[in-house]
BABAVO-49390 format. One line per field, with one value per residue (C-alpha): residue in three letters; x, y, z. Coordinates in Angstrom, 1 decimal. Layout:
BEGIN
residuo ALA ...
east X ...
north Y ...
up Z ...
// end
This chain:
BEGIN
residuo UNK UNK UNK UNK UNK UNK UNK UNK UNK UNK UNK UNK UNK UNK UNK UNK UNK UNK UNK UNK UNK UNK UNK UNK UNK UNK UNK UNK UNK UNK UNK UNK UNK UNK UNK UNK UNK UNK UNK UNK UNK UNK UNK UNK UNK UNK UNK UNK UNK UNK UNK UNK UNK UNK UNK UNK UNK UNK UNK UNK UNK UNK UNK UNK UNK UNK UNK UNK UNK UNK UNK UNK UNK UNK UNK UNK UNK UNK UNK UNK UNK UNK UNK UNK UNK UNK UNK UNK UNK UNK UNK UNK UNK UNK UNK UNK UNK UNK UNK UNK UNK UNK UNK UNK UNK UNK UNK UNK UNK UNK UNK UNK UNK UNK UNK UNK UNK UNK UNK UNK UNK UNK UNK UNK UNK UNK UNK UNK UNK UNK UNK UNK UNK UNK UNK UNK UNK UNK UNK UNK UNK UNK UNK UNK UNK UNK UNK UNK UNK UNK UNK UNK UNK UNK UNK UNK UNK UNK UNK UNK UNK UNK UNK UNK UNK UNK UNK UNK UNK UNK UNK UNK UNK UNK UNK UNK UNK UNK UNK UNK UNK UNK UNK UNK UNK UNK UNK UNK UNK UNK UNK UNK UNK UNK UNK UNK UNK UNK UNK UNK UNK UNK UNK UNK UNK UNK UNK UNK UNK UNK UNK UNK UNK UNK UNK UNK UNK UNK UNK UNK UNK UNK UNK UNK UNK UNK UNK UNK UNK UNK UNK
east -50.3 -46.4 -44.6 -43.3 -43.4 -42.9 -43.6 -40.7 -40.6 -43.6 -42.0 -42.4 -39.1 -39.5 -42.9 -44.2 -47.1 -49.0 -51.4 -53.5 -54.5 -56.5 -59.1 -59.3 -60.3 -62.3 -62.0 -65.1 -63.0 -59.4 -60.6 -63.2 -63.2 -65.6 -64.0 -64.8 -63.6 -60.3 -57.4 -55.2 -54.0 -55.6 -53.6 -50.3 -50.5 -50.5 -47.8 -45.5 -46.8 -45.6 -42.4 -40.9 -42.0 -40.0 -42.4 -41.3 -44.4 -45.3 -47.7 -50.7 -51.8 -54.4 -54.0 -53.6 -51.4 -50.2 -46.2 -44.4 -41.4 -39.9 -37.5 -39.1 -42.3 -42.2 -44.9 -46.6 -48.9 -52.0 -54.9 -58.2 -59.8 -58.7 -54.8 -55.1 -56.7 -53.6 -51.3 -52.3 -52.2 -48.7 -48.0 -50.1 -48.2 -45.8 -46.8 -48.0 -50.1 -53.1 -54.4 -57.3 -57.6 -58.1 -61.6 -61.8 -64.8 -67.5 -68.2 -66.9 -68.0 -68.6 -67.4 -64.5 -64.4 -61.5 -62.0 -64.1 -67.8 -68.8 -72.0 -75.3 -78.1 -80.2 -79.7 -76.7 -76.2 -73.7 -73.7 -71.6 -70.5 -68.8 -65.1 -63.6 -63.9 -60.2 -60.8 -63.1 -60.7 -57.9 -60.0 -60.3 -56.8 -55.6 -52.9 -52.8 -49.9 -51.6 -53.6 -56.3 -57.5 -60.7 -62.2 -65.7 -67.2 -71.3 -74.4 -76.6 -76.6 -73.1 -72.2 -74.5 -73.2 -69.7 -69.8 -71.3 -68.3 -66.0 -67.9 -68.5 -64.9 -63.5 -61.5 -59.5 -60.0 -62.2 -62.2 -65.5 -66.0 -69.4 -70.2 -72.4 -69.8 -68.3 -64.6 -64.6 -64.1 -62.6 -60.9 -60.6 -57.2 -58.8 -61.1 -63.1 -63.2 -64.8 -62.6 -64.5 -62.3 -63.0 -63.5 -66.4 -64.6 -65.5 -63.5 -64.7 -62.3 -62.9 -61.9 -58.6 -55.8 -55.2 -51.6 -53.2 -55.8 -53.0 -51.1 -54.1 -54.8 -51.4 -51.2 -54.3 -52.9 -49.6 -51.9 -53.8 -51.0 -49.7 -52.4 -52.5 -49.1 -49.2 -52.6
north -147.3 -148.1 -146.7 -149.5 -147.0 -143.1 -140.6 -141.2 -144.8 -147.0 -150.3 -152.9 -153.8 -154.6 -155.8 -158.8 -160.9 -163.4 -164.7 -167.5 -169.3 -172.4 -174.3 -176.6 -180.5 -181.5 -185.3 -187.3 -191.1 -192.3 -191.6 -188.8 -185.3 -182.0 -179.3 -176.4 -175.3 -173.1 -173.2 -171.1 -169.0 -165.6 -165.8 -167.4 -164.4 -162.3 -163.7 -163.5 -159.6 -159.1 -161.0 -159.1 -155.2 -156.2 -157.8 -161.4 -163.6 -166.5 -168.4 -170.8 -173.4 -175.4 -178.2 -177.2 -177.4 -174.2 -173.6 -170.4 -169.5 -166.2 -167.0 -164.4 -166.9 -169.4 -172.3 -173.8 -176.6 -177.2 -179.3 -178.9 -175.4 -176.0 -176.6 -173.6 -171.5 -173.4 -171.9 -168.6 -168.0 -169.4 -166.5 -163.6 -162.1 -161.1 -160.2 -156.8 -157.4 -160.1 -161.1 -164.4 -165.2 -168.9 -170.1 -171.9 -174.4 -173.2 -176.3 -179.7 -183.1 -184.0 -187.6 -188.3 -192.5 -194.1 -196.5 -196.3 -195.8 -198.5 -198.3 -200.0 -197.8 -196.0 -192.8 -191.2 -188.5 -186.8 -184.0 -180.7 -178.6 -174.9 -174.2 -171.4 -168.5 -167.3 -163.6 -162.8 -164.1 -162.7 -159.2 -159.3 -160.0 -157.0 -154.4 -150.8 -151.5 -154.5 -154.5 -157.4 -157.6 -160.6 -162.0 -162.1 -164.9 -163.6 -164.8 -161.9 -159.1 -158.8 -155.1 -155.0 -158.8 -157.7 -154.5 -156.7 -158.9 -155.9 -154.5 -157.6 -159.2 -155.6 -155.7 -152.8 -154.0 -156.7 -158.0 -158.7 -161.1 -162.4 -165.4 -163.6 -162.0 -164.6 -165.0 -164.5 -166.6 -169.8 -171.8 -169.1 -167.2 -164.1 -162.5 -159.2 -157.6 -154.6 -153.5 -152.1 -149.9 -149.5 -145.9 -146.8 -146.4 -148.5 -149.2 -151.3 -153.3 -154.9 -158.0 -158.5 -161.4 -162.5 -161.5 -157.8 -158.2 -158.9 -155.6 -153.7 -154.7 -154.6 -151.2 -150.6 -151.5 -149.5 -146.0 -147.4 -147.7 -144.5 -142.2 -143.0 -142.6 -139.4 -138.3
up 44.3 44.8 41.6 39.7 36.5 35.6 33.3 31.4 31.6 31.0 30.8 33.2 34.3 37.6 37.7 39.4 37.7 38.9 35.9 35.8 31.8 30.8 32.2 35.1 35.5 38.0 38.2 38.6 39.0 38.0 34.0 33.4 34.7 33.9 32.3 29.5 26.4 27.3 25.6 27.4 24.6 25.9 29.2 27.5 24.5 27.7 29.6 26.5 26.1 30.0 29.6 26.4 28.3 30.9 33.6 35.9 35.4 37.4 35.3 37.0 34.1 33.9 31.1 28.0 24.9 25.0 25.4 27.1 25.5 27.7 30.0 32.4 32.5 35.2 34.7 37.5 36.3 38.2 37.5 39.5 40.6 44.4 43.0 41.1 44.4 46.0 43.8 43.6 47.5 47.4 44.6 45.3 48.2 46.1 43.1 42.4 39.0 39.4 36.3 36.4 33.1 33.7 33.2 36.8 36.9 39.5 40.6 41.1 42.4 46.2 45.9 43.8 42.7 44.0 40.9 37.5 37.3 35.3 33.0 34.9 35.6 33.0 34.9 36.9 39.5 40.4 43.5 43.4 45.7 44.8 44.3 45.8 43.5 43.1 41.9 45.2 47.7 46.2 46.0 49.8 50.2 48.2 49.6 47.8 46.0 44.3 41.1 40.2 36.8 36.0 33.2 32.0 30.1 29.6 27.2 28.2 30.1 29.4 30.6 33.4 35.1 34.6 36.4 39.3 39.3 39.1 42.3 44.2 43.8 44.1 41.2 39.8 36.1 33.9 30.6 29.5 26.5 25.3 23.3 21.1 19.1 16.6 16.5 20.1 23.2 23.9 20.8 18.7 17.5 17.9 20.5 21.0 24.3 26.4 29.1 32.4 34.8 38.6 38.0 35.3 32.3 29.4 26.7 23.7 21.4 17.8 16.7 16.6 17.3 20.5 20.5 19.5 22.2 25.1 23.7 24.3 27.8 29.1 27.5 29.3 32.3 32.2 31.3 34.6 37.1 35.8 35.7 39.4 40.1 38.7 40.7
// end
């Protein structure tokens, strides 16, 4: 791991970021789209967390309502999954923190109407096919010096399905959040999280405010990338 820290100073002046917030649209004709419920404010609480330590963020955004205030935070809009996979190739070269917060949809549809669906059969269909998943391509791609961090979204079998995706998209970190814990999750102010190192490290987290929760994972981080500097 390239030292972008030290023992005696564990800012992050210096540091490159490439984080990715909200969800994504995936447009079905001119007017309707398939989407979730993300907000974006987990991924912009973190960007503003990176910004004021000292960090250079470029920001991927889906739509959402969310505003970045930091002058170190550059915003690059992005609508659809494949924009968003787009944008993060452009970006990830350089950066030397990865974090995919966004909630990227899975999948999205086939054929794309050039004008809208109107409303005449009883039932409708429409075919998918799979959008790239961001965090295993850009696992692949990472050098040493780079650090990936993903988020988790589970119902059930939350530990064991995350620690599958920290394997299998060879991440260094993940954020696991489940549904089952209220005041968690997507439209909330506040979120509860269970962070899962590479080395199998497990760190659980209370409820707490969003803002709170991005302290704790960038602080989380910065312990991370030293320890290893210092082995």
């Amino acid at each position: 791991m390239n030292s972008l820290f030290s023992p005696v100073n564990t800012n992050l002046t210096g540091l490159t970021v490439l984080l990715t917030a909200g969800p994504t649209q995936e447009a079905i004709d001119p007017v309707r789209y398939i989407s979730n419920h993300s907000t974006g404010k987990m991924g912009y609480a973190l960007a503003e967390v990176l910004a004021e330590r000292g960090a250079q963020i470029t920001l991927v955004s889906g739509p959402t309502n969310q505003t970045a205030q930091h002058p170190a935070i550059e915003i690059v809009h992005v609508r659809s999954a494949a924009e968003m996979y787009a944008a993060c190739l452009q970006h990830f070269e350089k950066a030397t923190l990865t974090i995919l917060v966004a909630a990227v949809s899975d999948y999205t549809p086939k054929v794309v109407a050039d004008r809208k669906i109107k409303r005449k059969e009883a039932e409708f269909c429409l075919e998918f096919i799979k959008t790239v998943d961001i965090a295993a391509s850009l696992g692949q791609q990472k050098r040493e010096n780079q650090f990936v961090v993903g988020f988790a979204l589970e119902t059930d079998n939350e530990l064991t399905n995350a620690r599958a995706k920290l394997v299998s998209k060879n991440l260094d970190l993940l954020v696991l959040n489940s549904l089952r814990d209220e005041g968690a999750a997507f439209g909330h102010d506040t979120n509860q999280i269970t962070l899962m190192h590479r080395n199998g490290a497990i760190h659980r987290f209370g409820l707490k405010s969003k803002r709170a929760v991005a302290c704790d994972i960038v602080d989380q981080i910065s312990m991370t990338l030293l320890t290893a500097i210092i082995n």
